[in-house]
N, C-alpha and C positions, 0 to 999 in steps of 0.2 A: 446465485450464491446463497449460502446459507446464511440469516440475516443476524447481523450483529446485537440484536436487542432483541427480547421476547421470543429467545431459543429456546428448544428444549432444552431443560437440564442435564451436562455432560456427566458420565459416569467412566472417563477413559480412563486406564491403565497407562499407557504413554500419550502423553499431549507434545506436539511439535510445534515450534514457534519459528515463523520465515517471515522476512519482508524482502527475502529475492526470488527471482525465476533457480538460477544456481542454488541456493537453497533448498529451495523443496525439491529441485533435483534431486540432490546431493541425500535427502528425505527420504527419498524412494528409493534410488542406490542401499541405503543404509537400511531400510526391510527388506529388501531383498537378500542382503548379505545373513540378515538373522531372522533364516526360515523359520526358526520356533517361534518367532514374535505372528506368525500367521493368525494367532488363535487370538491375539489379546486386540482388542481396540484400539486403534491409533486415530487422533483426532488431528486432524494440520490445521492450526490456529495462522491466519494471514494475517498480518501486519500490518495494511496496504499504504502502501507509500503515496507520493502524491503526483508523482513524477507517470505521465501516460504510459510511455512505452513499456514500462516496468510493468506498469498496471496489468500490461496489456499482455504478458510475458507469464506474468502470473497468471493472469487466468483461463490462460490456454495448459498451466501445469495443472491449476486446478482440475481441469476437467481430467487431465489424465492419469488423475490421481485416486477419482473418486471411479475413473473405469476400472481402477484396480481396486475398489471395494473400499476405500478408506473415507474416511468424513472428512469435511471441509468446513470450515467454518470464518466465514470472512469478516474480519474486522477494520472498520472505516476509521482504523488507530489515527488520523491527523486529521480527522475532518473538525476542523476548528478548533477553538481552544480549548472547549470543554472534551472535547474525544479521549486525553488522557486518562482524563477521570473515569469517563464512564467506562473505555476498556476495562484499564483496570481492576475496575470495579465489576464489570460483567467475568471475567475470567479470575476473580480471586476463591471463587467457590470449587471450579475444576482444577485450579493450581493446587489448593488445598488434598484434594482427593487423586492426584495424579500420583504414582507409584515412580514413572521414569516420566525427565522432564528433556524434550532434546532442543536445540538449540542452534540456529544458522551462523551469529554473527554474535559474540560475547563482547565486542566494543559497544554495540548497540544500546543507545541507553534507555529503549525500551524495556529490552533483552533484560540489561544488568538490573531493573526496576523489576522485573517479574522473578526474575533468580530468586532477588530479596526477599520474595514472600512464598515461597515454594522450601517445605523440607522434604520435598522426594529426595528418597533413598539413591535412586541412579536418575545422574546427571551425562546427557552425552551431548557434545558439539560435532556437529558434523561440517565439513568441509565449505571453510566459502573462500578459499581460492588462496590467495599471498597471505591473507590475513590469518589464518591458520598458521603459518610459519610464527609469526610475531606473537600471535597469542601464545604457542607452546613457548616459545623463549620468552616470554615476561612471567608468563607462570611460574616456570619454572625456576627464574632470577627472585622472582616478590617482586617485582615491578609494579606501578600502575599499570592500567589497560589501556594505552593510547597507541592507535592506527600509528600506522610505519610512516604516512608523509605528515604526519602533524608532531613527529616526535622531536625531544630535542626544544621545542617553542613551550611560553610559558603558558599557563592556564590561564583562560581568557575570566572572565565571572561565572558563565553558565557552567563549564567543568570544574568550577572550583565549587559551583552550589552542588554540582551534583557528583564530587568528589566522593564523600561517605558513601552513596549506594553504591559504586563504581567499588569503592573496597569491599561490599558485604558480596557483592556477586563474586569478586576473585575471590573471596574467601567460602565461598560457597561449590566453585568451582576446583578447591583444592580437595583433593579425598582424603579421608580419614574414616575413621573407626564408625560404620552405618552409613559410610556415603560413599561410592566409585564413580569414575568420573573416567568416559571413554571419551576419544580423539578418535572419529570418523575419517578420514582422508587419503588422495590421493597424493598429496604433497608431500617430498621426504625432507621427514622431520628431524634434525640434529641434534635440537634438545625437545630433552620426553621428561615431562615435570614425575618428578616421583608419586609411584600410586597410581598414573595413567596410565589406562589400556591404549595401545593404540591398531586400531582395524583398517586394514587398508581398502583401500575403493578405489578398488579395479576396473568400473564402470560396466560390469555385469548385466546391472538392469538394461542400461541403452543400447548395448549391443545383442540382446535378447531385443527388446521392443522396437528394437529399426536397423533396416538396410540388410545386405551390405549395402553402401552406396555405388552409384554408378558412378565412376571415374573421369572425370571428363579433363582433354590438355589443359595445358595452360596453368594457370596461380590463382589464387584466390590470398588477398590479403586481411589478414582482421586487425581489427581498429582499437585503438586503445583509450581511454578517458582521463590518462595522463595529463594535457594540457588544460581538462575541467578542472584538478585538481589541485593546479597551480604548480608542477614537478617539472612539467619538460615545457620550454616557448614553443608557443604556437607556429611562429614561419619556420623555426627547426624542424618542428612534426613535420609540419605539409613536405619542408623541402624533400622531406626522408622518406614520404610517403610516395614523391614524385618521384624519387628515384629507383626506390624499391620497385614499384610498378615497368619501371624501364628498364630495368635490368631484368627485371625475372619475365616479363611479360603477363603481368598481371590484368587480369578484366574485372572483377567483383570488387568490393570492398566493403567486409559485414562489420557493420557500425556496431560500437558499443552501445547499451542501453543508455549510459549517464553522456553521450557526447552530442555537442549540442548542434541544433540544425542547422544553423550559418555557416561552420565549420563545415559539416558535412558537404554542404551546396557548394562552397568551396574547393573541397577534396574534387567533388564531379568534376567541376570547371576546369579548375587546373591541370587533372592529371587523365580525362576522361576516362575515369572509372566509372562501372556503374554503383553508388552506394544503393547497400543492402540492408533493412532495419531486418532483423532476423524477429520473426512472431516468438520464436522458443530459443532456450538456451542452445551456442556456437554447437557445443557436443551433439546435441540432437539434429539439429540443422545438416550437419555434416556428414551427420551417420546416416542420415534419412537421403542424402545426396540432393539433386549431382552436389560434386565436390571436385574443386581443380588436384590436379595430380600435386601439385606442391601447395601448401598451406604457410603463408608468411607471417612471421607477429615478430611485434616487440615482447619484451619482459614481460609476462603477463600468467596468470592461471592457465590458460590452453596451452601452453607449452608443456605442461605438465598432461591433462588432462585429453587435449586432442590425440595425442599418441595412445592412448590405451580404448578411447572409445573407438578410433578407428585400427585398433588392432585387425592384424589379419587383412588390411588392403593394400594396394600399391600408393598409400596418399605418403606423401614426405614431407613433413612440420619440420621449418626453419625458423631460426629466431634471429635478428636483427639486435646487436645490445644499443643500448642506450649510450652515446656520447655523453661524456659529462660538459662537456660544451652545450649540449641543450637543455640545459637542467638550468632552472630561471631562480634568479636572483632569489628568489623566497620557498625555491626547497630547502628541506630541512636537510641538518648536516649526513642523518644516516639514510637518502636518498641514494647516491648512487652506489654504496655499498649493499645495500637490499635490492636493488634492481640485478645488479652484476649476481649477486647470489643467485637470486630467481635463476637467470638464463645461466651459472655455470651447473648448476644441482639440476637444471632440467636436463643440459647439453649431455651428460656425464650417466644419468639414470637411465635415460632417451636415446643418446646416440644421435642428436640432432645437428643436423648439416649446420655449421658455423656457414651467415650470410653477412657476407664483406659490408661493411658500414658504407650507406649514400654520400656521396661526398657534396 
């Protein structure tokens, strides 16, 4: 990886800023769609999280990033407490000199902390899954920028210190006169803040760069990191996961990166699935094959996003809604209204087999 300290000095036209595997997909989706950008440098500035698997996700994108000719440059953003400063501090030189500045995750409060010091002229966010949906309607409202399961609850100290930056990035994020600001995504968007372009991602690149997949019977279910979250209880999930496995005849079950391993060793035991830590992001996974003829999920991003990477196959993506009976005492009130959205906007865009709820 390209080392965080004592790089050469960046001279990019577009700098990209990820701290997910999704991310920097969504990154190369997004050059690919704008073949004129071929000529100009694009540097992927990583974030890196602290979490393995994630890590570990990344930098398998990394590498396939840099086989399409783009720079990389990895930064150990949480390796202790000093880390923020010195990021910061190492990329305020390229922030300054960047023309287009793009963006994975605008909750991120590293993210809204580099906004802040960046006057590039274009600003794009590209796609990181549900949260997309929440950011175009809070932008568009004036809203704070607070994630869909944290909304609703009060600001604890740390959001309330770092409230101000949080407003200079959505204000940074609004266009006006010498700034445009695109929405990258595959997600359909209802509200489109005024001034946004929005580009759809069709997932072009992954179906160019892999498969078709080979088809194989049977299910394959993917895993959601709902109950890390604190949204859905935990013996709900399992029970639902047990059932879904038994109804549909499911064998696999591709873990989320954020779900945790007791849980998962759990999932195996109880329902003999075999769990799957996927090395790259579900869409690549799947396109690259095997892949069961039906693909299960709760409310999630791939509901959206599995149907177009696997365009052109016989795979069939079902979604499972979420009971609001499994939603745990300390979801937030606009929980099961953003999940039922998710899976009716996919069901309806998609054409996705409604899957009877586990009892």
């Amino acid at each position: 990886m390209s080392p965080s300290s004592g790089a050469t000095p960046m001279t990019p036209h577009t700098l990209a800023f990820v701290e997910s595997p999704v991310q920097l997909l969504n990154v190369l989706e997004w050059v690919h769609a704008r073949r004129p950008l071929v000529d100009e440098p694009l540097t992927l500035v990583v974030l890196s999280p602290t979490d393995p698997m994630t890590r570990g996700q990344l930098r398998r994108m990394a590498e396939l990033a840099r086989r399409d000719g783009h720079e990389v440059r990895w930064e150990e953003a949480r390796d202790g407490a000093g880390a923020p400063v010195r990021t910061v501090g190492a990329l305020a030189g390229p922030l300054r000199r960047a023309r287009r500045v793009v963006v994975g995750d605008p909750f991120s409060r590293y993210v809204q902390l580099l906004l802040a010091l960046t006057r590039a002229p274009d600003l794009v966010v590209v796609d990181d899954g549900t949260a997309t949906l929440e950011f175009a309607a809070q932008l568009t409202r004036g809203e704070r920028l607070v994630r869909w399961h944290r909304k609703g609850g009060r600001l604890g100290p740390r959001e309330a210190l770092l409230a101000p930056v949080s407003a200079v990035a959505r204000r940074r994020l609004t266009p006006r006169t010498g700034r445009t600001v695109e929405i990258f995504s595959a997600m359909p968007l209802d509200e489109v803040p005024d001034g946004v372009t929005v580009t759809v991602n069709d997932f072009a690149w992954t179906r160019a760069r892999f498969g078709p997949p080979r088809v194989i019977p049977g299910a394959d279910l993917v895993g959601t990191s709902l109950v890390e979250t604190g949204v859905v209880d935990r013996d709900r999930y399992l029970g639902a996961v047990r059932a879904l496995a038994a109804a549909h005849g499911a064998r696999r079950y591709f873990a989320h990166r954020r779900e945790s391993a007791d849980k998962l060793h759990e999932i195996a035991v109880r329902t003999g699935l075999e769990v799957v830590r996927p090395d790259l992001p579900l869409e690549l996974i799947a396109r690259r094959g095997p892949v069961g003829r039906t693909v299960l999920s709760f409310p999630s991003t791939v509901v959206h996003t599995l149907p177009l990477a696997l365009a052109g196959t016989a795979v069939r993506v079902a979604v499972c809604d979420i009971d609001p009976a499994w939603l745990t005492a300390g979801a937030s009130p606009s929980a099961r209204h953003f999940l039922a959205g998710v899976t009716d906007t996919a069901r309806a865009v998609h054409r996705l087999a409604r899957t009877a709820q586990p009892g």
